[in-house]
MMTF fields as JSON, N, C-alpha, C and O atoms, coordinates in Angstrom:
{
  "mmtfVersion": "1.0.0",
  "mmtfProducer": "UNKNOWN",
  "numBonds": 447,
  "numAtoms": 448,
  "numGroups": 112,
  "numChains": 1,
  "numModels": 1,
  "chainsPerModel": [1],
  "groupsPerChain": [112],
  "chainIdList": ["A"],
  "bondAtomList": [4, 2, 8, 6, 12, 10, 16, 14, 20, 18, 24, 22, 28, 26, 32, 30, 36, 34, 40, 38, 44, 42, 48, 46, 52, 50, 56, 54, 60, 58, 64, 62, 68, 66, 72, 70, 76, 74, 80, 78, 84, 82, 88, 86, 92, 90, 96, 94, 100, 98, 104, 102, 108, 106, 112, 110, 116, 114, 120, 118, 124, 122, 128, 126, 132, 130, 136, 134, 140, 138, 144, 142, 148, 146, 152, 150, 156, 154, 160, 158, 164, 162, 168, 166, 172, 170, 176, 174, 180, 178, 184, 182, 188, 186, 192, 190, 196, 194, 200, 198, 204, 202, 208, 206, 212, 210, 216, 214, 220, 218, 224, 222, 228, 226, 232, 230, 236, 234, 240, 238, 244, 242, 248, 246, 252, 250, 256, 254, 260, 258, 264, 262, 268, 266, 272, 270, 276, 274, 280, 278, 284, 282, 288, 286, 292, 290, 296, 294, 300, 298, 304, 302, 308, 306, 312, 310, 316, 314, 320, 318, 324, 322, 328, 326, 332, 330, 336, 334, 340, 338, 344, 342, 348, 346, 352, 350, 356, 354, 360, 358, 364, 362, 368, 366, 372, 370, 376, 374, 380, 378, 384, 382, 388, 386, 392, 390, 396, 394, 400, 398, 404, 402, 408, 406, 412, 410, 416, 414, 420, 418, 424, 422, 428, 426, 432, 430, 436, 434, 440, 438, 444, 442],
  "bondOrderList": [1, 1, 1, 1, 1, 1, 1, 1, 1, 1, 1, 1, 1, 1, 1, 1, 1, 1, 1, 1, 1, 1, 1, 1, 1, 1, 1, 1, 1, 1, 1, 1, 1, 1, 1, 1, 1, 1, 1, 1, 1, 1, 1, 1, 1, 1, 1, 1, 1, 1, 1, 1, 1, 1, 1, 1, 1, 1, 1, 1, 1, 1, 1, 1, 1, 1, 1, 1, 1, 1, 1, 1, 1, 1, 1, 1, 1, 1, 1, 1, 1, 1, 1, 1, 1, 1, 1, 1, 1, 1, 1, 1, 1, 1, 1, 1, 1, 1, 1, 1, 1, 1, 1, 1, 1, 1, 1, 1, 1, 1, 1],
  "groupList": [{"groupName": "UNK", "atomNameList": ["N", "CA", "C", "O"], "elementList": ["N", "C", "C", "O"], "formalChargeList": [0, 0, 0, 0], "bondAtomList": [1, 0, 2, 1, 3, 2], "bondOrderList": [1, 1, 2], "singleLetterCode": "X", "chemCompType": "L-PEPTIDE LINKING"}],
  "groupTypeList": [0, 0, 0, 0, 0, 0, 0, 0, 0, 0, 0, 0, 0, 0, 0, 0, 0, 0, 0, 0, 0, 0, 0, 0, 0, 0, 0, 0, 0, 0, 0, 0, 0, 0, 0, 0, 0, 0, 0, 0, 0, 0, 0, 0, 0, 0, 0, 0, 0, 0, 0, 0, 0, 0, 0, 0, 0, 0, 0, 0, 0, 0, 0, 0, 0, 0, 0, 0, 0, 0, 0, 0, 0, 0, 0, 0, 0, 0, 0, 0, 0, 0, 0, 0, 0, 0, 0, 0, 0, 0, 0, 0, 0, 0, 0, 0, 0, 0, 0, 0, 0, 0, 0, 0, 0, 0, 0, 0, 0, 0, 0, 0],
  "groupIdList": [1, 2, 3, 4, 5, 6, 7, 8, 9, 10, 11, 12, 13, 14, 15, 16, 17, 18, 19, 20, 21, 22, 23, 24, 25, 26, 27, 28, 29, 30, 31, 32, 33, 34, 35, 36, 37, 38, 39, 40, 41, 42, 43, 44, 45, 46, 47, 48, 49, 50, 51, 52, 53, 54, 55, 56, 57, 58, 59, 60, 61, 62, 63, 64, 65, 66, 67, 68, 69, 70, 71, 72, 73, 74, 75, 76, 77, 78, 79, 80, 81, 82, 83, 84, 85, 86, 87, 88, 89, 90, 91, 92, 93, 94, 95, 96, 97, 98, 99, 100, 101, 102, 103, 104, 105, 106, 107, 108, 109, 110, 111, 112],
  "secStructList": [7, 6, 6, 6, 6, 2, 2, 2, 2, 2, 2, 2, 2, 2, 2, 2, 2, 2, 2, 2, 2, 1, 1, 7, 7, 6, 6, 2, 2, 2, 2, 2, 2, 2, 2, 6, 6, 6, 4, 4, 4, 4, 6, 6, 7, 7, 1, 2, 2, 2, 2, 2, 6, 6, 1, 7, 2, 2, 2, 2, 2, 2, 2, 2, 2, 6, 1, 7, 1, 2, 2, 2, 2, 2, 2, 1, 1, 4, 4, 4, 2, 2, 2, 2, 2, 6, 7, 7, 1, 2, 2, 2, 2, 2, 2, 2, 2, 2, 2, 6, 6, 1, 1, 6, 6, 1, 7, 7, 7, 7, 7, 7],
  "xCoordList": [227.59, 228.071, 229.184, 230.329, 228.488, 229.878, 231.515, 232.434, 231.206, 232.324, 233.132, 234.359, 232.35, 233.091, 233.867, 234.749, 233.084, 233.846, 234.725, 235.366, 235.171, 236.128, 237.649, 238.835, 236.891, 238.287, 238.477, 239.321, 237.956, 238.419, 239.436, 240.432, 238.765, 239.384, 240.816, 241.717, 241.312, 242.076, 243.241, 244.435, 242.678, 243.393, 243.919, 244.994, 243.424, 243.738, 245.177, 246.116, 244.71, 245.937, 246.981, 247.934, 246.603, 248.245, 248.472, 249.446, 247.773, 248.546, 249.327, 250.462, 248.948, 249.487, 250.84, 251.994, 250.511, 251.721, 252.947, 254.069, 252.333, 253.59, 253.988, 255.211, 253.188, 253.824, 254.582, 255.649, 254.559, 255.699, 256.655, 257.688, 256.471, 258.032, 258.747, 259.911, 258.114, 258.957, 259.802, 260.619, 259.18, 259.633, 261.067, 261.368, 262.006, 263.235, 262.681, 261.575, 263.544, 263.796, 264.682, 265.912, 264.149, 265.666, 266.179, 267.157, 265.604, 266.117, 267.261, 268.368, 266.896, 267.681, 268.888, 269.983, 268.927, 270.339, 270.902, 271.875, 270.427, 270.922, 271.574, 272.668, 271.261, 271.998, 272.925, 273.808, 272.807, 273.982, 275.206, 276.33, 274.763, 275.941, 276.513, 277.593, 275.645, 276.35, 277.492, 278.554, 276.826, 277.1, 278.487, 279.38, 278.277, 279.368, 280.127, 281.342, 279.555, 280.511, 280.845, 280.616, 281.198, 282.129, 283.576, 284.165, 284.06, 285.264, 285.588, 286.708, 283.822, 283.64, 284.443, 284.758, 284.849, 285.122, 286.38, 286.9, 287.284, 288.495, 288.455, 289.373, 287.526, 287.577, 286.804, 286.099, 287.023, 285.862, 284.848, 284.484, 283.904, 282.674, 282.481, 282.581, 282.276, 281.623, 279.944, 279.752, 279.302, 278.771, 277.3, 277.438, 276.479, 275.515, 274.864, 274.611, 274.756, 274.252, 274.787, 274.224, 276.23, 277.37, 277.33, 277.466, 277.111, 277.382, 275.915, 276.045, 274.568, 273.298, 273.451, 273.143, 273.862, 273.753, 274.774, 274.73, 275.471, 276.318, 275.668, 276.098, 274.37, 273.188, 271.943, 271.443, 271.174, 270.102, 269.549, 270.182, 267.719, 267.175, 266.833, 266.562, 266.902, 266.8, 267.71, 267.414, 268.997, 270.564, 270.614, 270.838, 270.302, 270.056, 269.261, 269.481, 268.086, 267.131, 267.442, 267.067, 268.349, 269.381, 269.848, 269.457, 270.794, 272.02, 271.677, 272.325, 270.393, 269.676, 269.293, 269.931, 268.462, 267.716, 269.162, 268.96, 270.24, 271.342, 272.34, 273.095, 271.896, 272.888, 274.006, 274.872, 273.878, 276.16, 275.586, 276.106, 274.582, 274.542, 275.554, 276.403, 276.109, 277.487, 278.375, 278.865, 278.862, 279.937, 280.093, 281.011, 278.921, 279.062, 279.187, 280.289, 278.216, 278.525, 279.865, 280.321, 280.897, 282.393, 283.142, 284.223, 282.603, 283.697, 283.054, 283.575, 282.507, 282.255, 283.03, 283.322, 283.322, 283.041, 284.571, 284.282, 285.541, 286.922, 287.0, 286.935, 287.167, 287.357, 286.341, 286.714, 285.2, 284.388, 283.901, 282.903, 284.838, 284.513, 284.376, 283.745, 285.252, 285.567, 284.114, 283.355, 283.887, 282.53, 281.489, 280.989, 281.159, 280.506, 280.428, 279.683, 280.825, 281.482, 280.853, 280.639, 280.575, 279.645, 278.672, 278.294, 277.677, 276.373, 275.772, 276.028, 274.776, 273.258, 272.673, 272.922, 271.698, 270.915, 270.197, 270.691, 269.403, 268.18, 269.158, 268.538, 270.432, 271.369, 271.942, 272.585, 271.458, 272.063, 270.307, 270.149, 269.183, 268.383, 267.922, 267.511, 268.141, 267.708, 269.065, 269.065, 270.019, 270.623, 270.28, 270.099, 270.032, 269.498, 268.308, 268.115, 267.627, 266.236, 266.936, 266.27, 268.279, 268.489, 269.389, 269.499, 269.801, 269.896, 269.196, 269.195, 268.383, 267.408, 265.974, 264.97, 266.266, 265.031, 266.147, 265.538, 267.446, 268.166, 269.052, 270.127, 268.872, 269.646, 269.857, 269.023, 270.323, 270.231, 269.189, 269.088, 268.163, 267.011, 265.992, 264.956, 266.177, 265.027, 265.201, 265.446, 264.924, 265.047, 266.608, 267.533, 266.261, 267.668, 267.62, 266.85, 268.699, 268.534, 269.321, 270.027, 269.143, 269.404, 270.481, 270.268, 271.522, 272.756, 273.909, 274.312, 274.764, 275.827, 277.154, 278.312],
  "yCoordList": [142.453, 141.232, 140.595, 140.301, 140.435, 140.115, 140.78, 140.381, 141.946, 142.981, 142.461, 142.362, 142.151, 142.021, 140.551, 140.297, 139.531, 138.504, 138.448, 137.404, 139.257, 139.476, 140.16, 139.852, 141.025, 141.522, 140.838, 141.324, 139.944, 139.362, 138.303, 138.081, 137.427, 136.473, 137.144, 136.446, 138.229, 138.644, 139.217, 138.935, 139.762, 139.607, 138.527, 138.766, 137.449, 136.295, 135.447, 134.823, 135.856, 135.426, 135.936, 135.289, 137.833, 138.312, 138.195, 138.832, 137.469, 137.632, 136.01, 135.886, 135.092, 133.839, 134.174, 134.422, 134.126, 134.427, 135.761, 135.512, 136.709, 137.546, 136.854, 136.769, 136.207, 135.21, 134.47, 134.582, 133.491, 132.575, 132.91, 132.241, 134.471, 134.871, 135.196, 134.804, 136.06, 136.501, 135.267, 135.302, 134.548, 133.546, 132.942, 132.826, 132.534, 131.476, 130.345, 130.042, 129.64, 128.382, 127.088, 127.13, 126.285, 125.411, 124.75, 124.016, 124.912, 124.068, 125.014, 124.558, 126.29, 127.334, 127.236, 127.178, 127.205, 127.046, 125.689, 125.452, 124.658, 123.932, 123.945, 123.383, 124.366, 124.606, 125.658, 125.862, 126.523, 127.578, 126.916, 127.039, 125.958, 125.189, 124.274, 123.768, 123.87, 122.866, 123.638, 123.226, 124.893, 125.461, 126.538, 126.877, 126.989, 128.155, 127.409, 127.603, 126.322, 126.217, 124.307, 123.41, 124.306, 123.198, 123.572, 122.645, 124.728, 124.494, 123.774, 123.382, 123.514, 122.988, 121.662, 121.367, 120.778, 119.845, 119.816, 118.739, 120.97, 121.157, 121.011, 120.651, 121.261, 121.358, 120.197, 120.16, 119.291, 117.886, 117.87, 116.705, 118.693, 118.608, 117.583, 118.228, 116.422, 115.796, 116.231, 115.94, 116.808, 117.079, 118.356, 118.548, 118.871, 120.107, 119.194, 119.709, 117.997, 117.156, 117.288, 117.447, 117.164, 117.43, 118.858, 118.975, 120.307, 121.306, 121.067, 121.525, 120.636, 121.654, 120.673, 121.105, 119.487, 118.967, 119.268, 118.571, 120.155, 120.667, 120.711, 120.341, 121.355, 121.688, 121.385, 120.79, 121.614, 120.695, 122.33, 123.349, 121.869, 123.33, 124.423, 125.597, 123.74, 125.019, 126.137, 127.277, 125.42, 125.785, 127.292, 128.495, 126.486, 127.371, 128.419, 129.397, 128.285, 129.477, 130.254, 131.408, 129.831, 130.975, 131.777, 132.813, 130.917, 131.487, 132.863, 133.907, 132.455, 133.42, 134.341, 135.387, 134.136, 135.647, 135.899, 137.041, 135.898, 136.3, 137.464, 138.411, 136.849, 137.865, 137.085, 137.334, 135.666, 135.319, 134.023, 132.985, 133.856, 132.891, 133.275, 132.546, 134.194, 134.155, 133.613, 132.832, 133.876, 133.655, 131.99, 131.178, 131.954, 129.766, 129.561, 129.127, 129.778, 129.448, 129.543, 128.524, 130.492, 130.915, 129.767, 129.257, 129.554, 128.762, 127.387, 126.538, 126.944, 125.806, 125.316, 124.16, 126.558, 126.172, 127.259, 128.002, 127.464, 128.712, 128.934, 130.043, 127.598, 127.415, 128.636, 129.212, 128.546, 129.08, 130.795, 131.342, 131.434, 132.412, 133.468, 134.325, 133.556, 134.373, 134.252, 135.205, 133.257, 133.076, 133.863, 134.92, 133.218, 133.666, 135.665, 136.432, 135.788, 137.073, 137.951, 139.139, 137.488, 137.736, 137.155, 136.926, 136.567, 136.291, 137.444, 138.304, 137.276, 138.404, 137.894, 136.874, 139.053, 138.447, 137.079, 135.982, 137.054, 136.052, 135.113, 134.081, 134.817, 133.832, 133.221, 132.176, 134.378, 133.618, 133.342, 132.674, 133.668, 133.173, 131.492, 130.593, 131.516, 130.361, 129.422, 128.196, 130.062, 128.584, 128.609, 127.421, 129.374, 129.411, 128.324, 127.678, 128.432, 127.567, 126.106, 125.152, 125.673, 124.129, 123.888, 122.681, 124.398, 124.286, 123.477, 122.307, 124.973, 124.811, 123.599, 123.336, 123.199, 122.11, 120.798, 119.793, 120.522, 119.743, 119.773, 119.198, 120.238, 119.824, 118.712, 118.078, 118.032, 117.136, 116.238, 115.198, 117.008, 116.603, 116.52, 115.936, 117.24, 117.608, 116.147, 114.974, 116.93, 115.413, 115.459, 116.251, 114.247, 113.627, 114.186, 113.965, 114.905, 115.974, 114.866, 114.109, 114.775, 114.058, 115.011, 115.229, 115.358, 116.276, 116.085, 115.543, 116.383, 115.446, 116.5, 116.086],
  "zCoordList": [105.578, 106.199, 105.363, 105.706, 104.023, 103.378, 102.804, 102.088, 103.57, 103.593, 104.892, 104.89, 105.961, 107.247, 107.539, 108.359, 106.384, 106.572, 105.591, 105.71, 104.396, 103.445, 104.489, 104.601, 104.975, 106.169, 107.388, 108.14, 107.711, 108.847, 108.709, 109.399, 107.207, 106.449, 106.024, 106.49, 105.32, 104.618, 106.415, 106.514, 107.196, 108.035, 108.844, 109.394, 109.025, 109.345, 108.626, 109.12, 107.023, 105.807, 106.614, 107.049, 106.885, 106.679, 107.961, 108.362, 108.888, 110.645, 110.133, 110.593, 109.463, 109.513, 108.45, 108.799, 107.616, 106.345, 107.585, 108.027, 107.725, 108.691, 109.776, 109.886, 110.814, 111.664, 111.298, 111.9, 110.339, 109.699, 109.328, 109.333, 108.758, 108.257, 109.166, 109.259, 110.096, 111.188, 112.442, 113.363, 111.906, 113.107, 112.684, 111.497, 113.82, 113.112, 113.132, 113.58, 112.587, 111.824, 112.377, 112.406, 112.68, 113.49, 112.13, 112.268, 110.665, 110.05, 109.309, 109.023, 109.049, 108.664, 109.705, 109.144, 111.151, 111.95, 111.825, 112.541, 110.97, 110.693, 109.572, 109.582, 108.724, 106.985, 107.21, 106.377, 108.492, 108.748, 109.256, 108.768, 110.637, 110.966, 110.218, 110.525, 108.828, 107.981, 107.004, 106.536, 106.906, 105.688, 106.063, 105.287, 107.772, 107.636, 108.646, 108.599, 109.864, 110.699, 110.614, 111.426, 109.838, 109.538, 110.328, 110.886, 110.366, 111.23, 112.341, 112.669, 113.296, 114.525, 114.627, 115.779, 113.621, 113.921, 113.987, 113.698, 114.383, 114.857, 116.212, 116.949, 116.448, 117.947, 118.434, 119.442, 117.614, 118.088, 117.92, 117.761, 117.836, 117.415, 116.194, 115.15, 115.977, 115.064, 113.789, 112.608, 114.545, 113.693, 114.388, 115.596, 113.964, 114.323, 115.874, 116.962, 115.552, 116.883, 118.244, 119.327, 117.85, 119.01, 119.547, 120.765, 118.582, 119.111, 119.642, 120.777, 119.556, 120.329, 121.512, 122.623, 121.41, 122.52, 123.887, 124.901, 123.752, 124.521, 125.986, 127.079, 125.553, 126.708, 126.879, 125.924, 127.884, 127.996, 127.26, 126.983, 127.098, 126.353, 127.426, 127.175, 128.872, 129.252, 129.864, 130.222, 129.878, 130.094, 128.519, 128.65, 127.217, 126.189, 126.163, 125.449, 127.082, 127.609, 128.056, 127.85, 128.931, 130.102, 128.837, 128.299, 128.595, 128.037, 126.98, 126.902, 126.187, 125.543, 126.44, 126.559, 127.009, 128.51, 128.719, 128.306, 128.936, 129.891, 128.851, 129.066, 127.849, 126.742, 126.433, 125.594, 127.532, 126.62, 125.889, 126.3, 124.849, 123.763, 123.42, 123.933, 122.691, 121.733, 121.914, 121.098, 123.075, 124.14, 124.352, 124.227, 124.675, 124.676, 123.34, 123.006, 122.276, 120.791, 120.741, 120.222, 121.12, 120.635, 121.575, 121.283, 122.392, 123.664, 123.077, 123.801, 122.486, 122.088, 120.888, 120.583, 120.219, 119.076, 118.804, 117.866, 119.135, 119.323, 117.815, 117.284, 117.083, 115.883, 114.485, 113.463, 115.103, 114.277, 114.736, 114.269, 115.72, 115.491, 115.27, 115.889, 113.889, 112.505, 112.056, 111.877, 111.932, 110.937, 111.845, 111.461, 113.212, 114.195, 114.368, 113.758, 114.759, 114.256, 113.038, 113.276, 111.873, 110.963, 110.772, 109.623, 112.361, 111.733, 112.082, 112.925, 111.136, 110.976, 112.3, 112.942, 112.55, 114.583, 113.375, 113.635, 112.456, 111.997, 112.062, 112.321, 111.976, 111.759, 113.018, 113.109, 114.324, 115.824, 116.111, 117.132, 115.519, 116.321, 115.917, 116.65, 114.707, 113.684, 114.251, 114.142, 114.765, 115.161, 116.43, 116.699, 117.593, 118.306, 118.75, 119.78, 117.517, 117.38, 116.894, 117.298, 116.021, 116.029, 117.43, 117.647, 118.045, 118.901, 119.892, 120.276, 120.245, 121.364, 120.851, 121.513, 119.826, 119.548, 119.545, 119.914, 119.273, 119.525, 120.65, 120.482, 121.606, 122.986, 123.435, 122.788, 124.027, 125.162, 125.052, 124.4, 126.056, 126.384, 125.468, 125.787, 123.877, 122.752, 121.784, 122.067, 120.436, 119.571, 118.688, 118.506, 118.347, 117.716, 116.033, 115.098, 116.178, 114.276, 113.657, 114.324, 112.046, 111.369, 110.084, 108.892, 110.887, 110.18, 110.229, 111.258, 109.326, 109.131, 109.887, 109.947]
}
């Protein structure tokens, strides 16, 4: 018995600890848009608030299921996409995720 609750426990650790890693981050697509796409504000964008709010979150849902996230990221954003262009996928999903948790309709991010 106490063998079976040593492995159930120890599997539980590694389904939680591997779930977390694998998952994105909306705060990670936020330190990306602070960090690589500062160009945005050539194109008016004021600040990471202005680009997620472009769309409501479920306009961003589409756009993900549909395959042209990039494509709006680039048309939003013309300025930034050299940078765009060299993100890693963990780097379009994690902004993906500040995005899609700051849309429109989501909450108000606190980024400069």
């Amino acid at each position: 018995m106490n063998n079976l609750l040593k492995t159930v426990l120890a599997s539980a650790l590694i389904l939680a600890v591997g779930s977390t890693v694998a998952s994105a981050d909306a705060k990670k697509g936020q330190k990306y848009y602070l960090k690589k796409l500062k160009v945005c504000k050539k194109d008016g964008l004021k600040n990471g608030a202005v680009f997620a709010t472009k769309h409501d979150r479920k306009s961003w849902e589409g756009l993900k299921s549909s395959g042209k996230l990039m494509d709006e990221f680039k048309s939003i954003c013309p300025s930034g996409v050299k940078k765009m262009k060299k993100m890693k996928e963990k780097d379009i999903t994690n902004l993906y995720d500040f995005v899609w948790k700051y849309a429109s309709d989501g909450e108000v991010p606190s980024c400069g």
